[in-house]
N, C-alpha and C positions, 0 to 999 in steps of 0.2 A: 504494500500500500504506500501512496509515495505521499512524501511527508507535505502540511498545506505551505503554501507561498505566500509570505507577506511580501509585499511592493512598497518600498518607501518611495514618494513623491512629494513634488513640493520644487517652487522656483528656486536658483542660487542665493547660497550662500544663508539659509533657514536656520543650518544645521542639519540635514539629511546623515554626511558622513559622523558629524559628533556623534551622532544619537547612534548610529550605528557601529562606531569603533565603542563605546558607552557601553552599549549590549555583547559585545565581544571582547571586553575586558569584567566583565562579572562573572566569576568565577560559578557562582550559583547557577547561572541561566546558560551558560556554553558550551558545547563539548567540547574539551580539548583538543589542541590542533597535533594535528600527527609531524615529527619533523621531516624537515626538509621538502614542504610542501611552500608554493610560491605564498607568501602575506601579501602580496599586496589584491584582494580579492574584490567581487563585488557582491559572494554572499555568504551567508553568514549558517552555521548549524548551529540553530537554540531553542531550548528548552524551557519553557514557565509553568510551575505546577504540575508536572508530568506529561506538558506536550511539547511534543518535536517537532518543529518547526524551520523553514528556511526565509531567512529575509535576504531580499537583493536591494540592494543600496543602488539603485536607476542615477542617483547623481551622478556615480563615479564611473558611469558607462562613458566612451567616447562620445563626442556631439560634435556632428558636423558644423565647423564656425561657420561657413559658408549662409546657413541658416539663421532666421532673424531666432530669437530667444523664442517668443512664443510657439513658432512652430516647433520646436524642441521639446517646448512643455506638452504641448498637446499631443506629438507623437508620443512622449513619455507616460503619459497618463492614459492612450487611447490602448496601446503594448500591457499596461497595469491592469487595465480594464477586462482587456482577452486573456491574459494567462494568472493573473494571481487567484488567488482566494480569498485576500482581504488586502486592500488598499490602505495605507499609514499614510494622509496627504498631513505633512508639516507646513507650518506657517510662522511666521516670524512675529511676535507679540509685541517687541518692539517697536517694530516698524509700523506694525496695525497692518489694515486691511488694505493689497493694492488689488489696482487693475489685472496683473496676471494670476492671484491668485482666484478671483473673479472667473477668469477665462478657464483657471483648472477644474475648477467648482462645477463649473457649465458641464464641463464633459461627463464630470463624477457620479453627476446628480443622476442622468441619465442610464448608470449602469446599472443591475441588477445585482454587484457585488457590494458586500459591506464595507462600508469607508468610517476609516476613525480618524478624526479633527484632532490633531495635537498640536497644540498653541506653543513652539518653543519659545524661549529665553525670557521665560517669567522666573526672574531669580530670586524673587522673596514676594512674599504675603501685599504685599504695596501697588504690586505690578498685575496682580488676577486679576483690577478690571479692568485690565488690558482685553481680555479673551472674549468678554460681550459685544461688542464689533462682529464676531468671526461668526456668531450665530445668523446674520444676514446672510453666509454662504449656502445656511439650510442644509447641512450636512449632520444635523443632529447637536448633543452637546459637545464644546472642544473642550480637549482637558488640557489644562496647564501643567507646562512642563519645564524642566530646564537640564537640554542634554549637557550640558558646561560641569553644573553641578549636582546631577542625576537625580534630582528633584520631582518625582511624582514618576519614577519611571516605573513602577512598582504595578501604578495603577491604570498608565498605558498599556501594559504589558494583560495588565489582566482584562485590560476591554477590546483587543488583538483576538487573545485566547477563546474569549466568550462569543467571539463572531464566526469562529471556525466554522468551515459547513459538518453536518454531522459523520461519521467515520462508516465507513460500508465498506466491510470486507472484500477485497479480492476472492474471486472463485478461480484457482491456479491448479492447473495439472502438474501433480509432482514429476513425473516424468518428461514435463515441456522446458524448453531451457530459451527465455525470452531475453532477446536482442536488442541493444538500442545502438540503433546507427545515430553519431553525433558528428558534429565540424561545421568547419562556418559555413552562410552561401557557396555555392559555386565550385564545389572540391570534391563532389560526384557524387552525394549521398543518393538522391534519387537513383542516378544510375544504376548503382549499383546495389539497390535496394529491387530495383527491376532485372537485373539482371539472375539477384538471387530468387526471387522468384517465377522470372519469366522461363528458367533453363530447364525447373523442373516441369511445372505446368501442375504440380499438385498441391493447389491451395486449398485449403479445406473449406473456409469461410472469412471473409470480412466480419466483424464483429465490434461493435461499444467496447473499449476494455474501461472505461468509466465513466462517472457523472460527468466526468469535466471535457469529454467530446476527444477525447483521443481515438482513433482508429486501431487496433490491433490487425496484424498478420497471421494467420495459423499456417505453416505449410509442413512438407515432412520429407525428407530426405534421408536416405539410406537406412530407413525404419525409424527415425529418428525425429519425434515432432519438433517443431520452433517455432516461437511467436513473437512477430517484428512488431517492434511498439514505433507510431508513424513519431521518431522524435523529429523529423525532416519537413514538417508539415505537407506530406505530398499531396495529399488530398483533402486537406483542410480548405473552407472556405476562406477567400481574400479579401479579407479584409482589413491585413498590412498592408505597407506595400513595400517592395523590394527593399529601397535604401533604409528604412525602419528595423529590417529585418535582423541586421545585425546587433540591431540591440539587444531581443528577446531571446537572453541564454536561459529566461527559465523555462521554456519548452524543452529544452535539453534538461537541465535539470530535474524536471521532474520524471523523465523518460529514464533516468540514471537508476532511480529511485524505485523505480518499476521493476528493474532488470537485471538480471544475474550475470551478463556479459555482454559489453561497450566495446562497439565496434568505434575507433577513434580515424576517420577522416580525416589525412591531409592530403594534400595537392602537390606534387612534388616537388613543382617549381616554386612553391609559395616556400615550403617547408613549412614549421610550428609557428603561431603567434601566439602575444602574451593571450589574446583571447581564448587559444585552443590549449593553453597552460592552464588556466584557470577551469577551464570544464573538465578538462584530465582530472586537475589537482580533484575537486569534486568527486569524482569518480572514486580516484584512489582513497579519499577519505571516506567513503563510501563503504568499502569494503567488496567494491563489486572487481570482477575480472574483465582484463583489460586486451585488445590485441588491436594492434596498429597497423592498419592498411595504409597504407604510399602511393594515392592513384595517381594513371595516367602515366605509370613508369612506361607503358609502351613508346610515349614518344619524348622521353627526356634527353635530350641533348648528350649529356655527358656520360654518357655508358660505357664503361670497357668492364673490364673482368674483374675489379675492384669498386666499384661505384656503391655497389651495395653495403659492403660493406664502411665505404666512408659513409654513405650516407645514415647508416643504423650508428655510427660511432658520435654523428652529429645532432640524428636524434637523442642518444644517452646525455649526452652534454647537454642539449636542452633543456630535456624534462628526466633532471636526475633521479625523481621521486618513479621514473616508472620503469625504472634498469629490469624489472621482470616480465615485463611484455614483450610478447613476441611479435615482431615484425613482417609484413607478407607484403611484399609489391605486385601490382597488379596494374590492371588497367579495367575500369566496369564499361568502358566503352565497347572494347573487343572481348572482353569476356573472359581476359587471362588470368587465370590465379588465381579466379573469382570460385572457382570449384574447390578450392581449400579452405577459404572462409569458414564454412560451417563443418569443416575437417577441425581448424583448430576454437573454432568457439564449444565443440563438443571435448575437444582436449582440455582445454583451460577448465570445464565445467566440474570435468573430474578431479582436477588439482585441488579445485575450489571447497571440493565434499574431502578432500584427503583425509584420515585420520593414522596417526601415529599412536604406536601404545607408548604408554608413560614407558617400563625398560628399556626400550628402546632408543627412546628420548635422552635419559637417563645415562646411558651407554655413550651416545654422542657427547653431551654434557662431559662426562670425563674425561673422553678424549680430546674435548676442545679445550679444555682448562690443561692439559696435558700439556697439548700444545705450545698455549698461550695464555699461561697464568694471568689470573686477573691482577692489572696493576694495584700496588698501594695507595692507599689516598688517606691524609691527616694521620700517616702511622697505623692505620687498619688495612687490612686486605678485606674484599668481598670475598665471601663464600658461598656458591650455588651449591643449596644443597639439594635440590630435585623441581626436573619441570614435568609438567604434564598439560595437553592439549583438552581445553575447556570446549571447543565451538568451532564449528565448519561457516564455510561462505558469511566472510572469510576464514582461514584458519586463524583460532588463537589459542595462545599458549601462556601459562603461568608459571613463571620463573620463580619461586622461594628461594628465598636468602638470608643473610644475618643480617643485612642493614641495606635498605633500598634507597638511601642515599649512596650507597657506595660502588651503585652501578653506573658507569659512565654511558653516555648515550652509545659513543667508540663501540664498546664492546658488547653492547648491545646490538651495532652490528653486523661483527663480528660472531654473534650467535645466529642471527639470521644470515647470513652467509654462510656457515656451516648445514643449515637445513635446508637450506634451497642447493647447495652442492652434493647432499647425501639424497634429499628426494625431492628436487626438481620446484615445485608450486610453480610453476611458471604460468605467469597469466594473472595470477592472485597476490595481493598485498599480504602479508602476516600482518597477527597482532602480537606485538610478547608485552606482557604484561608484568611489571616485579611487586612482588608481596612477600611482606616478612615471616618469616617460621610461622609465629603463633598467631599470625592474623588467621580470625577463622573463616573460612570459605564455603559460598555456596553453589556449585558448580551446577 
């Protein structure tokens, strides 16, 4: 079930990103960040009261200058409108009520999704009536806030939570292993989303796969069912339009969320942008399996007998966080390569369920310390004294020790590179997790 999408909107310079690095520094409401994932993001994995949720910070998307401000806003809010599940339009209390935030208002009113009014930089009790102005927008009541000094965020957060739509289970076939094709415009997703189905010819059904209008794929190949979730909007109605399109990463997003294995689209000649970083990064925080097609290597310039290989050596450099994906050039124009796609999305799927036994585990464990003593730190040594594998897709594992400050990230690792060298997970991020002797566990 994929988690709901708040959309922060709101003209520059409100506070859109305060409020939102604000919620991603509260330790309470965040999940931790995995390292060596890119920070500079535009969304955020958080939790209030027991719900998960993802907010995308629409500020800190690129905006064509070219464009006067208000068509920005408008495109911004009309993208919020069609993919979120609850709209955050911020306003600047300060400054009081303008003309553009009038014009965002107009569009808001008009949607069927729930909008919360947050009145920022009301810093103290003097300034709330400031916020009765904002009530002309006709968006309900605004709440006073102050992302500076995280001032009422307690009680935005809970009027977010309370608009959620209600939760409806997924109906998933244990046996189907669903897909989401991601990457910017223009780098072959439809292609080759046709090409993977048009080869076999055996779709079973077009299908709802939810309330929020997504398309699913069922098809089935070499006995083997698969359900392509449309992250590509191929058959969605239009009503972006092309240049807007680059904004709306939470249709990927939520496609990630759905999916047990992301198919990551680049273009060859493009290579990686920070854009296609940031929905990776996603991905791999995700826990989902990863494998990277290269389209349109059919007609790349610089081909000899080594190309590939620089070119996978320039992807690792890129996107360091994803050194366990496996790499497939292809071309979904001509059809090349495209017949192992779903060779390794059913490979990665397996990695993804792996289970190891604890001795096993255990076994490795001393010969990796064997190896490679863990270093000293403050005159203690760490001592691992047994792991065992808690959780599939992804795999995770529980590291015990005498003291979990004494685990260095390093050789943290360094244990994850001994288990992706002894059994493979390619495809799949790990999770290792350290916990001391006598913390008690519930697995």
């Amino acid at each position: 079930m994929s988690k709901p999408i708040v959309a922060i909107v709101g003209r520059p310079n409100v506070g859109k990103s305060t409020l939102f690095n604000q919620i991603g520094k509260k330790r309470v409401s965040i999940v931790d960040d995995m390292p060596g994932v890119t920070r500079d993001r535009i969304y955020l994995d958080a939790e209030w009261l027991n719900h998960e949720f993802t907010m995308i910070d629409t500020g800190g998307i690129e905006f064509d200058e070219s464009n006067h401000i208000l068509k920005s806003m408008r495109s911004q809010a009309e993208i919020a409108m069609e993919e979120a599940d609850v709209i955050l339009f911020l306003v600047d209390g300060r400054a009081g009520l303008t003309t553009s935030d009038e014009e965002v208002a107009k569009i808001l009113r008009n949607t069927k999704k729930p909008v919360i009014l947050g009145v920022n930089k009301i810093d103290s009790p003097q300034l709330e009536m400031n916020i009765y102005e904002f009530y002309n927008l006709g968006l309900g009541d605004p709440i006073p806030l102050s992302a500076t000094n995280v001032m009422n965020l307690g009680d935005l957060l809970d009027a977010i939570v309370a608009a959620f739509p209600e939760e409806v289970p997924e109906e998933k076939d244990e046996d189907e292993i669903s897909i989401a094709v991601i990457g910017r415009p223009n780098v072959g997703k439809s292609s080759l989303v046709n090409q993977l189905l048009g080869e076999e010819r055996v779709i079973v059904s077009d299908v709802a796969g939810t309330t929020r209008d997504a398309i699913d794929t069922h098809f089935v190949k070499d006995d083997m069912k698969f359900m392509l979730i449309d992250t590509a909007g191929m058959r969605r109605r239009g009503k972006i339009d092309e240049p807007v399109e680059r904004y709306s990463v939470m249709r990927s997003l939520r496609a990630i969320d759905r999916a047990d294995v992301v198919l990551m689209v680049i273009n060859a000649f493009e290579g990686i942008t920070e854009q296609d970083k940031k929905i990776a990064g996603y991905a791999h925080e995700s826990g989902k399996g990863v494998v990277i097609v290269v389209n349109k290597w059919d007609i790349y310039p610089e081909k000899d007998d080594k190309s590939t290989l620089r070119f996978t050596e320039d992807l690792r450099e890129e996107i360091g966080f994803l050194q366990y994906a496996p790499v497939l050039y292809a071309s979904a124009l001509t059809g090349q390569r495209v017949g192992r796609v779903t060779e390794l999305v059913k490979y990665v799927a397996e990695q993804q369920s792996m289970r190891i036994k604890t001795s096993v585990l255990n076994e490795l464990i001393r010969d990796a310390v064997s190896i490679n003593p863990p270093p000293m730190h403050r005159g203690r040594r760490l001592k691992i004294l047994f792991m065992t594998q808690a959780d599939i897709k992804p795999p995770k594992f529980i590291i015990f020790v005498n003291d979990p400050e004494l685990m260095h990230f390093s050789y943290l690792r360094f244990i994850e590179n001994r288990l992706r060298e002894m059994y493979g997970f390619e495809g799949t991020p790990l999770r290792l997790i350290v916990r001391a002797r006598d913390e008690e566990e519930d697995y």
